[in-house]
TORPA-4810 file (N, C-alpha, C, O; in nm, 3 decimals):
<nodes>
NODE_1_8.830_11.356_9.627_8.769_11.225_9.640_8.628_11.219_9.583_8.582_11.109_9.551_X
NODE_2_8.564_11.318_9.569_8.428_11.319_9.540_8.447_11.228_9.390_8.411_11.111_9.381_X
NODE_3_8.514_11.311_9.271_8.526_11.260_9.157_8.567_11.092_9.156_8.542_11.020_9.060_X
NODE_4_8.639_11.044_9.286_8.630_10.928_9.245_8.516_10.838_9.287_8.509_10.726_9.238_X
NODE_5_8.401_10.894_9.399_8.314_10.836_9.456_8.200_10.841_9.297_8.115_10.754_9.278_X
NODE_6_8.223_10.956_9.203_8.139_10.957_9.106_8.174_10.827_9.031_8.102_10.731_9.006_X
NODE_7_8.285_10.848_9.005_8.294_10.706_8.929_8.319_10.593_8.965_8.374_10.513_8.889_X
NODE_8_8.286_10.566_9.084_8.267_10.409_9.127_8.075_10.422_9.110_8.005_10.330_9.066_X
NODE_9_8.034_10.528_9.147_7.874_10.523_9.141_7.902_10.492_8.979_7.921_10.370_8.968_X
NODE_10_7.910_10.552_8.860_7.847_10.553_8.773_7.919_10.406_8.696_7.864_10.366_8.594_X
NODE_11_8.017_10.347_8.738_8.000_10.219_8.664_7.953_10.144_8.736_7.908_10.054_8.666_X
NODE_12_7.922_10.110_8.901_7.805_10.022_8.954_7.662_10.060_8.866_7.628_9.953_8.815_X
NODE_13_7.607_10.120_8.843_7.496_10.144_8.755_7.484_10.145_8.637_7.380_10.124_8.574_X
NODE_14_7.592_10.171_8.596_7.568_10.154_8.446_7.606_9.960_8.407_7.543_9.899_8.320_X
NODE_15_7.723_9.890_8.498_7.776_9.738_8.468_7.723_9.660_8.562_7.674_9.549_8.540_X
NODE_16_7.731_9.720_8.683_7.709_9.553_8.774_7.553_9.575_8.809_7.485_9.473_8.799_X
NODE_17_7.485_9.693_8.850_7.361_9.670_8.928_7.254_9.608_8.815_7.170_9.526_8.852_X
NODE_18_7.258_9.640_8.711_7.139_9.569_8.627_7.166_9.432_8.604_7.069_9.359_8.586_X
NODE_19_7.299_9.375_8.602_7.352_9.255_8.628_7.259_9.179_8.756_7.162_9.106_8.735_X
NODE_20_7.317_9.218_8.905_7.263_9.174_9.000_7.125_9.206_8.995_7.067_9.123_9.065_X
NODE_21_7.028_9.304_8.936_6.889_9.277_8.963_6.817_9.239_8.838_6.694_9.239_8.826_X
NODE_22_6.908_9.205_8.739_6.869_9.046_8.672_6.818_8.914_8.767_6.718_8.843_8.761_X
NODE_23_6.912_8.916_8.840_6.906_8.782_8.907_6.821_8.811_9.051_6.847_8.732_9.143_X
NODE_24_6.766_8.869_9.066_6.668_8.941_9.233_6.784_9.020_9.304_6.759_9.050_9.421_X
NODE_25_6.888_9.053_9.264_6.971_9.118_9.373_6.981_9.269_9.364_6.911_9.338_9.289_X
NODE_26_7.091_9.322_9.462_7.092_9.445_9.416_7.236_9.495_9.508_7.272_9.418_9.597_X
NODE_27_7.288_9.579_9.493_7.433_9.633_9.552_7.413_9.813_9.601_7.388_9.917_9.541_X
NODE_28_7.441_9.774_9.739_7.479_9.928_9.807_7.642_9.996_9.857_7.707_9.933_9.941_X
NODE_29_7.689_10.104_9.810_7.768_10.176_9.805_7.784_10.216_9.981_7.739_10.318_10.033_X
NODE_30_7.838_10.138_10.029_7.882_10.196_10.190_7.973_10.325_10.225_7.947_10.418_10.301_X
NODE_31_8.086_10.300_10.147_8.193_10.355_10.167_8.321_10.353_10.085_8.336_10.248_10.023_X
NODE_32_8.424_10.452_10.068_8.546_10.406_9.984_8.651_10.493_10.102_8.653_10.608_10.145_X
NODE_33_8.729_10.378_10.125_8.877_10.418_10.214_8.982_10.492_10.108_9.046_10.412_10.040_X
NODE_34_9.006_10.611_10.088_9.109_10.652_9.998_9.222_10.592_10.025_9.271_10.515_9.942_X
NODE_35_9.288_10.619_10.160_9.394_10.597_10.191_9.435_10.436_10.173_9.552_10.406_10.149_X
NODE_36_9.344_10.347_10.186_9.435_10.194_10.138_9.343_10.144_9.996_9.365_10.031_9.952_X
NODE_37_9.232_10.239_9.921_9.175_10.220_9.812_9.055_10.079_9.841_9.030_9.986_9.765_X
NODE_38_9.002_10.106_9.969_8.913_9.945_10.005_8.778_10.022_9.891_8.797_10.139_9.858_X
NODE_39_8.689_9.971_9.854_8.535_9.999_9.856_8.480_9.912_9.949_8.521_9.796_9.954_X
NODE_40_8.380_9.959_10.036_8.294_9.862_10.100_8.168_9.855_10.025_8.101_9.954_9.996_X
NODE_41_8.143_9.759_10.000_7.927_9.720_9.934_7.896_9.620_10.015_7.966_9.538_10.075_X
NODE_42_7.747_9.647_10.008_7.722_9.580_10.072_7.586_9.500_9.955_7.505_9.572_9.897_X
NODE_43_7.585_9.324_9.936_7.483_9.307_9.851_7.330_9.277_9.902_7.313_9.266_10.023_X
NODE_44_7.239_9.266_9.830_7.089_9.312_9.901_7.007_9.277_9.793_7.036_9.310_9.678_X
NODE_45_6.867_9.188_9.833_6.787_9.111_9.762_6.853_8.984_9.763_6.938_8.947_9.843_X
NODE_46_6.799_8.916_9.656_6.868_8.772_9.653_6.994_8.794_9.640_7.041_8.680_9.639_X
NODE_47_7.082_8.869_9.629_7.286_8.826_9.661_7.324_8.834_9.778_7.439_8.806_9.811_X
NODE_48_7.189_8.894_9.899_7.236_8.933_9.986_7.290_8.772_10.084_7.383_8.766_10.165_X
NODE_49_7.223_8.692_10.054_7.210_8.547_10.116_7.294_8.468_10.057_7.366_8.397_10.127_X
NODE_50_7.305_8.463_9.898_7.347_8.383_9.819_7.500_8.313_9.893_7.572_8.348_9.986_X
NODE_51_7.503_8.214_9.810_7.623_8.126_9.861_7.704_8.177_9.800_7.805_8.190_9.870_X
NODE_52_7.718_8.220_9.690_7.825_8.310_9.593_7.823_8.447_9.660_7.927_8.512_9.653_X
NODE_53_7.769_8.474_9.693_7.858_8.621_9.777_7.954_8.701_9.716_7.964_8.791_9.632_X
NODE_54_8.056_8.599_9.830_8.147_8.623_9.785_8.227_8.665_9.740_8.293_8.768_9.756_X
NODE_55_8.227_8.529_9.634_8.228_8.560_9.471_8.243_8.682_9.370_8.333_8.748_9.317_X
NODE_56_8.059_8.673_9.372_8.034_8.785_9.315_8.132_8.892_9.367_8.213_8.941_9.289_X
NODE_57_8.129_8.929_9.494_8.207_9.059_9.496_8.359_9.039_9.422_8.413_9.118_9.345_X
NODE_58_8.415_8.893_9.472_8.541_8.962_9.388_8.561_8.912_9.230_8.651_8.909_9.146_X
NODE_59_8.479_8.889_9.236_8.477_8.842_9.060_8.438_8.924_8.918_8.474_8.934_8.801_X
NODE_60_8.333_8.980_9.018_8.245_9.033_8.911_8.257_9.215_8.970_8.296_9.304_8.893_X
NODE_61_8.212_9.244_9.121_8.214_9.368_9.142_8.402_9.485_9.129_8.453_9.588_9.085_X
NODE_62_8.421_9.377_9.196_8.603_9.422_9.225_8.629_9.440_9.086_8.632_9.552_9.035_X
NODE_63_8.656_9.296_8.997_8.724_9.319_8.861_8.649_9.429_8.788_8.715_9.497_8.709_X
NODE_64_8.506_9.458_8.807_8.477_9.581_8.714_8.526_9.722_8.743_8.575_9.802_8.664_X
NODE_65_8.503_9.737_8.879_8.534_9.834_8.920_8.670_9.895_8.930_8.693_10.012_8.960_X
NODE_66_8.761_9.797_8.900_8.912_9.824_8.990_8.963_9.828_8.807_9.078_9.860_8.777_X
NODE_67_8.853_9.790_8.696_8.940_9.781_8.582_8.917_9.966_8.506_8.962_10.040_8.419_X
NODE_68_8.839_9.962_8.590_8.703_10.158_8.550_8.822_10.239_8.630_8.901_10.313_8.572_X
NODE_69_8.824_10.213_8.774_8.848_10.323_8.860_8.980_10.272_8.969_8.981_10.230_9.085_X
NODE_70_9.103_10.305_8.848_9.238_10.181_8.921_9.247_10.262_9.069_9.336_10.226_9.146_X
NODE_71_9.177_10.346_9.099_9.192_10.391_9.290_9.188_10.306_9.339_9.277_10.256_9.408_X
NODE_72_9.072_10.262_9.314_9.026_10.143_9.414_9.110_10.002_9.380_9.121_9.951_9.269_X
NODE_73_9.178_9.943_9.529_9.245_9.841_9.514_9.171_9.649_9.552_9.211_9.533_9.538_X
NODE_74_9.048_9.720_9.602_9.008_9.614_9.683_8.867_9.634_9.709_8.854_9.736_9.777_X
NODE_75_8.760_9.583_9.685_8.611_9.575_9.719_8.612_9.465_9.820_8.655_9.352_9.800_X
NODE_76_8.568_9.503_9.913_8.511_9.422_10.045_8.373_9.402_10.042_8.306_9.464_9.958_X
NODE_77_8.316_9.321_10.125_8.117_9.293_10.203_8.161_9.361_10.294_8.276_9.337_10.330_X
NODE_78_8.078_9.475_10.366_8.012_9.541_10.451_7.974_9.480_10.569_7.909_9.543_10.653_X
</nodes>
């Protein structure tokens, strides 16, 4: 599992976090459930409030991540 916790870290940093702290935000790495493939994040700065939320998570965080690292089936909010 480690190798896949690497690569959910290294495409949040390299695709979505400079994304979200474009805009004042920023994204934390809680957790990854192997067994049903959840990620938990949690967002922070301005996404943490935002009305898009959401959204963002499944739009932008999920589809990047789940297209990088097909483990993961599902990104959740924290």
């Amino acid at each position: 599992m480690p190798e896949i916790i690497d690569r959910i870290k290294d495409v949040v940093d390299a695709e979505i976090r400079p994304m979200l702290e474009s805009h004042g935000g920023g994204i934390d790495l809680v957790g990854f459930d192997e067994a049903n493939g959840v990620l938990s994040v949690q967002l922070t700065g301005g996404c943490c409030g935002c009305p898009g939320a959401q959204a963002t998570i499944r739009n932008i965080v999920e589809n990047v991540v789940r297209g990088t690292v097909p483990e993961v089936r599902e990104v959740v909010r924290a």
